[in-house]
Backbone as JSON, one array per atom type, in Angstrom:
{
  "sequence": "XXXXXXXXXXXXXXXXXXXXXXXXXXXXXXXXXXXXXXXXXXXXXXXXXXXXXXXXXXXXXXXXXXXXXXXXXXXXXXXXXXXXXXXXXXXXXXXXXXXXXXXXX",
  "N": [[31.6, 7.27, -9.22], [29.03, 8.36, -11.35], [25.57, 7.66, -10.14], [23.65, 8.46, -12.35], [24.62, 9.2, -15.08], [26.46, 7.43, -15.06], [29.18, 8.17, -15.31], [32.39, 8.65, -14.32], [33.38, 10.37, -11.61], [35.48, 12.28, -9.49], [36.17, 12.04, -6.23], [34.15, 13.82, -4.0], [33.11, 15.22, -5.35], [30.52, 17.57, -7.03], [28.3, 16.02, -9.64], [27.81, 16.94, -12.73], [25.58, 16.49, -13.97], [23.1, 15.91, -11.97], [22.79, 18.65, -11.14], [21.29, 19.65, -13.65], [19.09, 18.58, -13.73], [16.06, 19.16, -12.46], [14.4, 18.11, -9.15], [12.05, 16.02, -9.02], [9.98, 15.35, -6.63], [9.11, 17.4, -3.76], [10.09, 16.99, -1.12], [10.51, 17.44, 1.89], [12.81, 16.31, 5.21], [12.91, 14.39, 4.22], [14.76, 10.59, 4.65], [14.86, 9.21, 1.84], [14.47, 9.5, -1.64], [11.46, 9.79, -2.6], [10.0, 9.07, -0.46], [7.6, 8.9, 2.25], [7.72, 11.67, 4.99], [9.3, 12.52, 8.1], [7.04, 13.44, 10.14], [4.98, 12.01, 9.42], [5.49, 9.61, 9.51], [5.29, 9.49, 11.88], [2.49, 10.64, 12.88], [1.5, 7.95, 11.97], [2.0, 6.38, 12.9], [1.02, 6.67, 16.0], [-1.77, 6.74, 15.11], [-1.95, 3.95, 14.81], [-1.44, 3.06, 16.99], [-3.31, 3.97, 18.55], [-6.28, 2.58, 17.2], [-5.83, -0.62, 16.73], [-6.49, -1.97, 14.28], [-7.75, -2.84, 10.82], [-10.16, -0.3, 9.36], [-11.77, -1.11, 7.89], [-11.94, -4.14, 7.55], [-11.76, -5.39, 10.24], [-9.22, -6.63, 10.4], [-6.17, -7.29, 11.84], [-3.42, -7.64, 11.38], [-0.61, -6.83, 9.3], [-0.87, -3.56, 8.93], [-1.7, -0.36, 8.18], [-1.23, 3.51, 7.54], [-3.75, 5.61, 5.96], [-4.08, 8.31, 4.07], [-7.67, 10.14, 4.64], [-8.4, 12.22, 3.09], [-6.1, 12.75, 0.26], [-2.99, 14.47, 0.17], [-2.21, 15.49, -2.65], [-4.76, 16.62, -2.86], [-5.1, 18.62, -1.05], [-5.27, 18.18, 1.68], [-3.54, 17.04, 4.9], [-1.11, 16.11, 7.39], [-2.15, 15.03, 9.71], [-3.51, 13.59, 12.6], [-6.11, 13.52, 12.44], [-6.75, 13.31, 10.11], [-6.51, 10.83, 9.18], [-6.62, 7.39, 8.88], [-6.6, 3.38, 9.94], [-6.21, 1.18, 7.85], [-5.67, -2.15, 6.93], [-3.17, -3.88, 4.82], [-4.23, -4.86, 2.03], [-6.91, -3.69, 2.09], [-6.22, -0.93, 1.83], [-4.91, -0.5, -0.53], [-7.25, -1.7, -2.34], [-8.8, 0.68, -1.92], [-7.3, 2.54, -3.2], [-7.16, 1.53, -5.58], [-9.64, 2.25, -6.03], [-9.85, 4.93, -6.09], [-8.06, 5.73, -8.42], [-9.66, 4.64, -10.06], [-11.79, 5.82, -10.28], [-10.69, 8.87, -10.83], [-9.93, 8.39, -13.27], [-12.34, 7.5, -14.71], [-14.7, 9.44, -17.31], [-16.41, 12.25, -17.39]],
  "CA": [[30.8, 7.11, -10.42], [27.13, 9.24, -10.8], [24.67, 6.3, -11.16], [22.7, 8.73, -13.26], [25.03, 9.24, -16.16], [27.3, 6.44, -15.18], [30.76, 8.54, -15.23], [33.51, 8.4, -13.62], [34.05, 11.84, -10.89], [36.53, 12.4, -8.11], [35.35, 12.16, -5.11], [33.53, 15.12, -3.01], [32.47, 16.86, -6.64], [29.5, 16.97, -7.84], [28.32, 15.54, -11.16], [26.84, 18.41, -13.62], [24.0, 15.66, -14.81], [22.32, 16.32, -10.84], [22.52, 20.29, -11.21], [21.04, 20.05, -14.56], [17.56, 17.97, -13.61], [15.34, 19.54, -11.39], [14.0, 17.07, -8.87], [10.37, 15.2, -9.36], [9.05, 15.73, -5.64], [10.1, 18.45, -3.51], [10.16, 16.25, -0.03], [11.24, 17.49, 3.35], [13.1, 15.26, 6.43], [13.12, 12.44, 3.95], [16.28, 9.97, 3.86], [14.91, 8.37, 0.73], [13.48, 10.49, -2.21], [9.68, 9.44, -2.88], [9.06, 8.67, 0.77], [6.91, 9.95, 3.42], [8.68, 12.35, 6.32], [9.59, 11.84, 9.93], [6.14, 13.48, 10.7], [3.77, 11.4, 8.49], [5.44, 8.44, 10.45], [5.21, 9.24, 13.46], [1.55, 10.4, 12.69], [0.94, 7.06, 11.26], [2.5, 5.09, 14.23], [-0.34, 7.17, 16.5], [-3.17, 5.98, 14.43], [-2.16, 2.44, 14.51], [-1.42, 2.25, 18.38], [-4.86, 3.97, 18.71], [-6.55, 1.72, 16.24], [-4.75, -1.78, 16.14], [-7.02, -3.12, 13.45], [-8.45, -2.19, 10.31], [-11.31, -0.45, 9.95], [-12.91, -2.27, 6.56], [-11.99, -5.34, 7.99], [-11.26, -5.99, 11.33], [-7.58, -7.65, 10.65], [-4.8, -7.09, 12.97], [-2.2, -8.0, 10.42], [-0.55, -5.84, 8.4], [-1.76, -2.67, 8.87], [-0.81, 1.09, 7.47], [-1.82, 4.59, 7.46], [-4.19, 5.89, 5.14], [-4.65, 9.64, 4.36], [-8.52, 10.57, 4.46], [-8.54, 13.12, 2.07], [-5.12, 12.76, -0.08], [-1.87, 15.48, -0.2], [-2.26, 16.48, -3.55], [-6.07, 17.54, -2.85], [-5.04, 19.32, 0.63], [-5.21, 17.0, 3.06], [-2.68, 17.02, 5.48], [-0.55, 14.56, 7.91], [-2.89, 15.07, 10.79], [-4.11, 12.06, 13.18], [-7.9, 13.81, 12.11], [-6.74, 12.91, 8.25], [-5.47, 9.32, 9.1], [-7.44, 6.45, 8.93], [-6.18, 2.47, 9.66], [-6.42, 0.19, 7.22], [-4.74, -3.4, 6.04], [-2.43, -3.34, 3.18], [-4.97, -4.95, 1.17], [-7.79, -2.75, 2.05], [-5.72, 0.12, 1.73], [-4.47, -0.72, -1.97], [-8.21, -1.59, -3.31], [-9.37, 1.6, -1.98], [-6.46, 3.09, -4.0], [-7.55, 0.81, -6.81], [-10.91, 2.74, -6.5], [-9.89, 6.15, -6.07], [-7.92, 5.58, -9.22], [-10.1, 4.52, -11.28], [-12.98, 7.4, -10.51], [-10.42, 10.19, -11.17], [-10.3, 8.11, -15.19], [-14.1, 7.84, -15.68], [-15.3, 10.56, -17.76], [-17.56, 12.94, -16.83]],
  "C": [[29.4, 7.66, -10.15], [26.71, 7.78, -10.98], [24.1, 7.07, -11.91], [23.27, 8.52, -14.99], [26.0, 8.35, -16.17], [28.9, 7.02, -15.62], [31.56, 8.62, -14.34], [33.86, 9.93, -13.3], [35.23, 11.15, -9.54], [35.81, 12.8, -7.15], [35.09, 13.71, -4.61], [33.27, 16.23, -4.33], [31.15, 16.39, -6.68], [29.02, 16.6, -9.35], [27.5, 16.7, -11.76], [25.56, 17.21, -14.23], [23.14, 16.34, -13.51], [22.04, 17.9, -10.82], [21.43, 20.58, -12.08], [19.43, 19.86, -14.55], [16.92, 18.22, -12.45], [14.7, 18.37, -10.24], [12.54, 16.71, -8.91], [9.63, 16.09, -8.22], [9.83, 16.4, -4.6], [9.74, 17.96, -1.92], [10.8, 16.51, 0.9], [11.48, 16.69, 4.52], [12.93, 14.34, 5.76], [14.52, 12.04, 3.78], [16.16, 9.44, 2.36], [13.77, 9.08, -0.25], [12.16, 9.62, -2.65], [9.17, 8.62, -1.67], [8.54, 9.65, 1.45], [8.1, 10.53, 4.71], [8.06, 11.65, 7.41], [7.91, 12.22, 10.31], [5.16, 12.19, 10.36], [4.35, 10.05, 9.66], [5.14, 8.3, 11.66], [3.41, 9.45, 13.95], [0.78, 8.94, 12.78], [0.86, 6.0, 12.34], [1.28, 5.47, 15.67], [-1.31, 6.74, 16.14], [-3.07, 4.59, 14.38], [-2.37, 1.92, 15.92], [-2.95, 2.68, 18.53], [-6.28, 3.32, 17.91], [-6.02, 1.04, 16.02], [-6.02, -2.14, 15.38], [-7.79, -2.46, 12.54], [-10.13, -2.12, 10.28], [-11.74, -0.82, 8.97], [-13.37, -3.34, 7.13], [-12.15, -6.24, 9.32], [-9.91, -6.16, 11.79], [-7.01, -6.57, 11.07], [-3.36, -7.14, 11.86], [-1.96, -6.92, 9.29], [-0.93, -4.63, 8.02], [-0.59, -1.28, 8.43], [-1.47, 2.2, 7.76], [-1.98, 4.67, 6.23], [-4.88, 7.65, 5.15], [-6.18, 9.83, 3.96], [-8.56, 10.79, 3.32], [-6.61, 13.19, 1.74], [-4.24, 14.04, -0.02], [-2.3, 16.3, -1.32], [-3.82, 17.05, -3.9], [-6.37, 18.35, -1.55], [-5.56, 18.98, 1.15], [-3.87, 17.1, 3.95], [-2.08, 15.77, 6.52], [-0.97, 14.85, 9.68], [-3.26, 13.86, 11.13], [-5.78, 12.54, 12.58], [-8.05, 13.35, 10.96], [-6.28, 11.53, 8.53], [-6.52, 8.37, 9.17], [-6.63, 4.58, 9.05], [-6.4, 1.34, 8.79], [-5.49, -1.08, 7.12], [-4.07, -3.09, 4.9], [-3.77, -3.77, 2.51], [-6.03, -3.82, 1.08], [-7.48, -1.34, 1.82], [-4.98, 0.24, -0.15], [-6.01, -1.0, -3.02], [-8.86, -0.22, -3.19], [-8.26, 2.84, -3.0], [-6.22, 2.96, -5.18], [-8.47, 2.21, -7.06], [-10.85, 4.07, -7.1], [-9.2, 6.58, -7.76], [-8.66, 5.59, -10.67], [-11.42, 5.79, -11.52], [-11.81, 8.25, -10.8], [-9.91, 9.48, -13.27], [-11.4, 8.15, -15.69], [-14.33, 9.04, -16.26], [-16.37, 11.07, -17.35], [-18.42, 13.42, -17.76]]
}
């Protein structure tokens, strides 16, 4: 069965709905579409052992990679572009960045 169009194929075909829809994000070495690749992790896992703790805060807990300067403004998945943050601190600054690219100019 596709899950997209919910029909019923025989195994090892493919469904003509997947041919027909181009895909969203065009993602290399990912197992799971709208994640980050093998590099970005392994990047990310570098910046955390060399930095256990964020840098806003301090905390030890919960921590992530954060790209500098973002992908879709060319930035890349360099340890020089990485920064550690906390989830939290890493989600308000993603609040922020958000909301400056809505203010009007």
């Amino acid at each position: 069965m596709c899950n997209r169009c919910r029909k019923l194929r025989p195994l090892g075909t493919a469904c003509p709905c997947r041919a027909a829809a181009p895909r969203k994000h065009k993602s290399k070495n990912t197992r799971v579409k709208g994640k980050y690749d093998a590099q970005w992790r392994k990047v990310r896992a570098q910046a955390i052992a060399l930095n256990p703790f964020c840098l806003n805060c301090g905390s030890t807990e919960d921590l992530t990679g954060d790209h500098i300067r973002p992908l879709d403004q060319g930035g890349s998945n360099t340890l020089d572009n990485v920064q550690v943050l906390c989830r939290s601190c890493n989600s308000s600054r993603e609040q922020a960045i958000r909301k400056a690219r809505r203010a009007p100019q």
